[in-house]
C-alpha positions in Angstrom: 0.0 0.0 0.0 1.2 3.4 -0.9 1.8 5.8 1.6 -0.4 8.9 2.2 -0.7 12.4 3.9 -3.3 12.5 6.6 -5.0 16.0 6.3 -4.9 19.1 8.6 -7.6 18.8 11.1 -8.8 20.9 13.8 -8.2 20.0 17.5 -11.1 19.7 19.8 -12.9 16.7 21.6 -12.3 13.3 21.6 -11.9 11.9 17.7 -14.7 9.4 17.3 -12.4 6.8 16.4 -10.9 6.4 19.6 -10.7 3.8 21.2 -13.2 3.5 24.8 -12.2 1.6 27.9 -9.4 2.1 30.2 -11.1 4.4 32.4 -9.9 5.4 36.3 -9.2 8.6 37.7 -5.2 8.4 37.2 -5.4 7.7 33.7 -8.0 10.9 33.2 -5.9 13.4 34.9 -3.2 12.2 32.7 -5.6 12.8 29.8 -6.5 16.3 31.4 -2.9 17.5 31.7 -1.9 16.5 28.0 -3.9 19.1 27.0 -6.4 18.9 23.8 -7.1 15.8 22.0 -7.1 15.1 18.0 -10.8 15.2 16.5 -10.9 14.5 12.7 -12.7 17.0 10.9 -16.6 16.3 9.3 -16.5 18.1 6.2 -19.5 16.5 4.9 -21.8 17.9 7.7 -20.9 22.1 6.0 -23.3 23.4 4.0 -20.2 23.9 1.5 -19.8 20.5 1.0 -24.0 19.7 0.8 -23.6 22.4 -2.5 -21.1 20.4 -4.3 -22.5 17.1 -3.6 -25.9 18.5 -4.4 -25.2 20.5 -7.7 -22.0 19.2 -9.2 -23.9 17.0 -11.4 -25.7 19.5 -12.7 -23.1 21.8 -13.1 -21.3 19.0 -15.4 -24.8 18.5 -17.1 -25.1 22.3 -17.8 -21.0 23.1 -19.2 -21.6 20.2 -21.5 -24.9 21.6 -22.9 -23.7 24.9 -23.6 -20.0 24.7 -24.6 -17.7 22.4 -24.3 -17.9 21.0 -21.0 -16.2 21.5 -17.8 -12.8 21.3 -17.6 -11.3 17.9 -16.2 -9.1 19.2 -13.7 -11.7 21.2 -12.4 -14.5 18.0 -12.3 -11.4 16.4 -10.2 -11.1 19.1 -7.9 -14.6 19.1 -7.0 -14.9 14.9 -6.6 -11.8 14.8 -4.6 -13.1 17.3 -2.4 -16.0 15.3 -1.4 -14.0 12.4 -0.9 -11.1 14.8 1.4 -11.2 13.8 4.9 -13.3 10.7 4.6 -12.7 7.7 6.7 -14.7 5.3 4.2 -11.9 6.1 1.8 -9.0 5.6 3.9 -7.0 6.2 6.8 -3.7 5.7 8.4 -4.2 4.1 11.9 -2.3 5.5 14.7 -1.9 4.1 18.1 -0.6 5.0 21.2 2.9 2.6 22.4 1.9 2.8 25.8 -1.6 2.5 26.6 -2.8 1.3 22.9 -5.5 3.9 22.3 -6.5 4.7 18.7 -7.2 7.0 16.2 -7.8 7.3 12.5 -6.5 10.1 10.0 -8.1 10.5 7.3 -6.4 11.3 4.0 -6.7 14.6 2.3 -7.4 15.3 -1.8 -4.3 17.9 -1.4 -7.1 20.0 -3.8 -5.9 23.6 -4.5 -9.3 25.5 -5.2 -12.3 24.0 -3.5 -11.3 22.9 -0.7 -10.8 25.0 2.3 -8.8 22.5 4.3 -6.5 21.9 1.7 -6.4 25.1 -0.7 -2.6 26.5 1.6 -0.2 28.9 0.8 3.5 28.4 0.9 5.3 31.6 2.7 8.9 31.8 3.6 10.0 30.7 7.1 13.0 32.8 7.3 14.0 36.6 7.1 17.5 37.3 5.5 19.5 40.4 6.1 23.2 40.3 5.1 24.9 42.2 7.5 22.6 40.4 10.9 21.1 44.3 11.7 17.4 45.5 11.4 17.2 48.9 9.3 14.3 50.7 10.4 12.2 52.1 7.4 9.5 55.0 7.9 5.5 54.2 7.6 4.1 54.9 4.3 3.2 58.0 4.1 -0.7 59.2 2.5 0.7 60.0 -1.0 2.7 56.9 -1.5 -0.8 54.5 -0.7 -3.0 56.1 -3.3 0.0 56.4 -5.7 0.2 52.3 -5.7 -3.2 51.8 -5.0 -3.4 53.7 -8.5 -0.5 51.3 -10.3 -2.0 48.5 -9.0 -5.5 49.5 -10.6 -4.4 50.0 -13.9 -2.0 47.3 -13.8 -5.3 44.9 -13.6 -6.9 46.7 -15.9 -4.7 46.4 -18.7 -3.8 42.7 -17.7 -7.9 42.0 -17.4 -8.0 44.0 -20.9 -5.4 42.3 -22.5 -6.7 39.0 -21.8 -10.3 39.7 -23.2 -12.4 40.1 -19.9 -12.7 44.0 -20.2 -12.9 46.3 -22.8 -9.5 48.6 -22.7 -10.3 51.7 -20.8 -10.1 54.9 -22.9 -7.7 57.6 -21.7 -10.0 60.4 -21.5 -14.3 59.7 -20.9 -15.4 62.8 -20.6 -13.5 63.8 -24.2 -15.2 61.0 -25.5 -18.8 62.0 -24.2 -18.6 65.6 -25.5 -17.9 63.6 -28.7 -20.6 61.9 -28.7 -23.0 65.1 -27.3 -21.1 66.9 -30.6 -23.0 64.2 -32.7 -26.3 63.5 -31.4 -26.9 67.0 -29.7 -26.6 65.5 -26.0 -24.9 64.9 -23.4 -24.9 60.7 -22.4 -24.3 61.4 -18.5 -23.0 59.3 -15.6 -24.5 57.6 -13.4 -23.2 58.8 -9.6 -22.9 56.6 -6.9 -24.8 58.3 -3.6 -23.5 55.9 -1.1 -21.2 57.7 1.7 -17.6 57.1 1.1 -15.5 54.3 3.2 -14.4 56.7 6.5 -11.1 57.6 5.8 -7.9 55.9 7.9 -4.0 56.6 7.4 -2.7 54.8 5.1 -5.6 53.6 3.6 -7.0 54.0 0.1 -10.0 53.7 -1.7 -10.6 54.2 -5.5 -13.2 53.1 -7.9 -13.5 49.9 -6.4 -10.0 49.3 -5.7 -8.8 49.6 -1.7 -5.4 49.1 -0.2 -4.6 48.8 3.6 -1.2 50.0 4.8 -2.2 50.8 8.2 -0.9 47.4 10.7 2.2 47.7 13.0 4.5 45.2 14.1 7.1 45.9 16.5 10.8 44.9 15.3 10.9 41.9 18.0 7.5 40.1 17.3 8.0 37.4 15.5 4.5 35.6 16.3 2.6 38.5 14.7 4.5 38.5 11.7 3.8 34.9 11.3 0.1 35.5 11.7 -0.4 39.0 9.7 1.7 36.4 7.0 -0.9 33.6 7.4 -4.0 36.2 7.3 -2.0 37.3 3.6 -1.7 33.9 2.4 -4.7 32.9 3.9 -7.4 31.3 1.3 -10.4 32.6 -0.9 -13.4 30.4 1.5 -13.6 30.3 5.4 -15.5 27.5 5.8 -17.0 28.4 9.2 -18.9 31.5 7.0 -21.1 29.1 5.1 -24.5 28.3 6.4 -27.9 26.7 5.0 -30.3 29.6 4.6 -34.1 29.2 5.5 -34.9 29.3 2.0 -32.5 26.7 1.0 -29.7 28.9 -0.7 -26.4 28.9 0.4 -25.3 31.6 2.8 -21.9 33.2 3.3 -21.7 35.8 6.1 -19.3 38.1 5.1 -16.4 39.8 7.4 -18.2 43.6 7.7 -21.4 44.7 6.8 -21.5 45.6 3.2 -22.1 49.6 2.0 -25.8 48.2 1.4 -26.3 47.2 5.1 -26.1 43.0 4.0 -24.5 40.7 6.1 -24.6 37.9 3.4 -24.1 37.1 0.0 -26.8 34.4 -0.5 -26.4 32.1 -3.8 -28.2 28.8 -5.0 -25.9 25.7 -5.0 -25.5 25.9 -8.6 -24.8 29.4 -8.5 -22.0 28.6 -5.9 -20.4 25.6 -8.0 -20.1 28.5 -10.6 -18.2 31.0 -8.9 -16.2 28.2 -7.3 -15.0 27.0 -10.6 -13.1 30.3 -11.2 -11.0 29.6 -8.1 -9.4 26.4 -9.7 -6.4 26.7 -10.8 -5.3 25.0 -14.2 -2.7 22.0 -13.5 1.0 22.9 -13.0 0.2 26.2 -12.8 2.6 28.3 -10.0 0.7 29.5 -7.1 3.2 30.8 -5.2 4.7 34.6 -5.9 8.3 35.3 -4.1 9.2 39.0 -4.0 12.3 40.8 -2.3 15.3 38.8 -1.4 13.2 35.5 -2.6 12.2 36.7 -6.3 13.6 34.9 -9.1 15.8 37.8 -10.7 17.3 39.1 -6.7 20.9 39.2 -6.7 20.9 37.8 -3.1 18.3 34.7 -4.1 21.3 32.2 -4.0 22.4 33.0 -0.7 18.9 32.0 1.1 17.7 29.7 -1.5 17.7 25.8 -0.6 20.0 23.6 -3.4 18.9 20.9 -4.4 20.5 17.6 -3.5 20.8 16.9 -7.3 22.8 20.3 -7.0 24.7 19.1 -4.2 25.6 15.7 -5.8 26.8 17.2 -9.1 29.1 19.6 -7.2 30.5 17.2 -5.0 31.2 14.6 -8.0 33.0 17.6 -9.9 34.7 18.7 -6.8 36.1 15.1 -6.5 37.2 15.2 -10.3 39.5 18.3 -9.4 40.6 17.2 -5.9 38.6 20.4 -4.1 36.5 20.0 -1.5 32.8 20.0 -2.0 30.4 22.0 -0.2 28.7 20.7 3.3 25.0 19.4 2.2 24.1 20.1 5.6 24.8 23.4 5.2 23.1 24.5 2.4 20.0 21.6 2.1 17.0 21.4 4.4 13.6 19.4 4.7 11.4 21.9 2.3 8.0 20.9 4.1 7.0 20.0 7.4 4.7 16.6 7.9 1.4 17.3 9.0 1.6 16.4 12.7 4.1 19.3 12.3 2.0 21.4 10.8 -0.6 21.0 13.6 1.9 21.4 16.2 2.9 24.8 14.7 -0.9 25.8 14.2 -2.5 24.7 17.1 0.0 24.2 19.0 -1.2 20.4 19.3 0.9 17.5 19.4 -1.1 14.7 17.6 2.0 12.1 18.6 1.4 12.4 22.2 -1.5 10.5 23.6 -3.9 12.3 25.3 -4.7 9.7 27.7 -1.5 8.4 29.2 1.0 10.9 27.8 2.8 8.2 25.7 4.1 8.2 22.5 1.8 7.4 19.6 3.2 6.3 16.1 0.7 4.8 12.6 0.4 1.6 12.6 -0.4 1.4 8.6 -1.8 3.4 5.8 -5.2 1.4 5.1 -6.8 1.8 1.3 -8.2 -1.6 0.4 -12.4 -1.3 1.0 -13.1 -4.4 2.9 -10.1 -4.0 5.4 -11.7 -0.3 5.8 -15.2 -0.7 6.2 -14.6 -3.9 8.8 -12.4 -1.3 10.9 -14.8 1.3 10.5 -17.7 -0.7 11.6 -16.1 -1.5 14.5 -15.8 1.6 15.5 -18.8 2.7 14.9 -18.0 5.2 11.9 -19.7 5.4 8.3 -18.2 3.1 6.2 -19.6 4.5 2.8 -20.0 8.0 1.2 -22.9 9.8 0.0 -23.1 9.5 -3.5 -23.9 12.7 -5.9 -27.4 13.6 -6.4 -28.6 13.7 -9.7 -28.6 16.3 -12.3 -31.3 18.4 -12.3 -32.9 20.4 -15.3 -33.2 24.2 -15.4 -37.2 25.5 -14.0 -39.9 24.7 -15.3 -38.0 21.3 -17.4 -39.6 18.6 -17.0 
């Protein structure tokens, strides 16, 4: 069986799959001072997940009807959403050395649009500076946020223009509407939006539908919060916790403030969801990830932070055998370029999924399980679903019958 990543989870109570039994009073106060316990996440109880399952049928139904079909890497990134995180599909068993409790991981479809669990961003875990000193540099001042809010606007513009989605803006409207007022004897006029302004902050820029915020402060020596405001950056497009069943049966996302309208929510249909979601796939081998400063592909100082790669490493040290030098350290210049997940959730959450919450031991996996019968006899055992729900049926526009 081939070996698999289990997926980020959230920590909380105990994980269903636990094992019961071994109860006494020493054994919980152990459990109480090991802090929180592993739970595996439900994705198939959001209201996210009820859309795609519902509608993603239909949505393949539709693309085929009126062009020429949905893309396949975007009908996989949907299916191997609703399969992310399901036990029924797979797990890798873990188990505690000392006390033998258990736990399954699910695996995780490692999707990079859909899913919220798995769409991540990759951000540097280092800051370089040459010389080892901090150089203080001034806040932005008023002018220089609305000058790159500006080059950032028309910068989208023209790359939105150039690739067909908007017409190229003309350099001057209002010469072109007296034109036009020249020709038919009036004036075509604008239509003004009433609505009260954004309230003004420093730093902070607003215009014609483009906003930039330059107004958060970190102190030189905290680290932690330039981690997070780095995470709330790379953070991605859906917060799951946001999407709720409406009463009307539409899906709901509450949104962070209130909008200029006075809404709290943008409501959609599941269809009209799958939709908008399908923008937010990204076509295979496509780069995601954007490295600027030191990092950026053309920085003079690039090689100096820049992992080698051990093929990099091996060709050196052959040639530097061939001509009797002495190659360069690996050590030194490789490192592990990920972290495994129980890593990840220890850095997160601060959770360490390898320490058993009931005795304190060490916990290690036991196996990586894929074949069906093996999974569904464990499962049942445990009391968990052994099986999926499948995808509902396509459904015709109104009215078709």
């Amino acid at each position: 069986m081939q070996a698999r990543s289990a997926p980020s989870a959230m920590p909380g109570s105990v994980s269903p799959g636990s094992r019961a039994g071994m109860g006494g009073g020493e054994t919980q106060a152990k459990g109480a001072e090991c802090g929180r316990r592993y739970r595996r996440r439900q994705p198939e109880g959001s209201a996210l997940y009820a859309a795609v399952r519902e509608n993603l049928a239909t949505l393949i139904s539709e693309a085929d009807a009126v062009g020429r079909g949905l893309p396949r890497y975007v009908q996989r990134d949907f299916t191997r959403y609703l399969d992310c995180g399901q036990l029924a599909n797979g797990f890798a068993r873990v188990r505690c050395e000392a006390c033998g409790d258990e736990l399954q991981v699910a695996f995780s479809c490692k999707g990079r649009g859909v899913c919220p669990s798995c769409n991540h961003a990759l951000v540097p875990d280092g800051v370089f500076t040459q010389e080892g000193a901090f150089v203080p540099l001034p806040p932005p001042t008023q002018p220089e946020v609305e000058r790159l809010l500006a080059r950032v606007r028309r910068r989208v513009l023209a790359l939105l223009a150039a690739r067909g989605v908007l017409e190229a803006e003309a350099e001057d409207d209002s010469l072109e509407r007296y034109r036009a007022h020249s020709l038919r004897g009036q004036l075509a006029l604008l239509r003004l939006d009433v609505r009260a302004p954004p309230r003004q902050q420093p730093r902070c820029a607003f215009f014609e539908g483009f906003s930039l915020h330059a107004n958060t402060h970190l102190h030189p020596n905290d680290r932690e919060g330039l981690a997070r405001l780095c995470r709330y950056g790379a953070r991605g497009p859906l917060a799951l916790e946001r999407f709720e069943r409406a009463p009307d049966g539409r899906i709901a996302y509450r949104m962070k403030r209130v909008l200029p309208g006075g809404r709290t929510h943008l409501h959609f249909t599941g269809l009209e969801l799958l939709r908008k979601l399908t923008a937010l796939v990204p076509p295979p081998r496509s780069n995601l990830v954007r490295f600027h400063g030191v990092f950026a592909p053309g920085a003079r100082l690039r090689a100096a932070v820049a992992p080698v790669p051990a093929s990099a490493l091996a060709a050196s040290g052959e040639a530097a055998a061939a001509v009797h030098v002495k190659p360069v350290a690996a050590a030194s210049r490789a490192r592990t370029p990920r972290l495994d997940w129980a890593g990840l959730l220890q850095r997160t959450f601060a959770l360490d999924v390898f320490r058993c919450t009931r005795c304190g031991g060490k916990r290690r996996v036991l196996a990586y399980l894929t074949h069906p019968p093996v999974v569904r006899a464990i499962l049942a055992h445990v009391g968990e679903a052994t099986g999926v729900a499948p995808l509902a049926a396509a459904q015709g526009p109104p009215g078709w019958e």
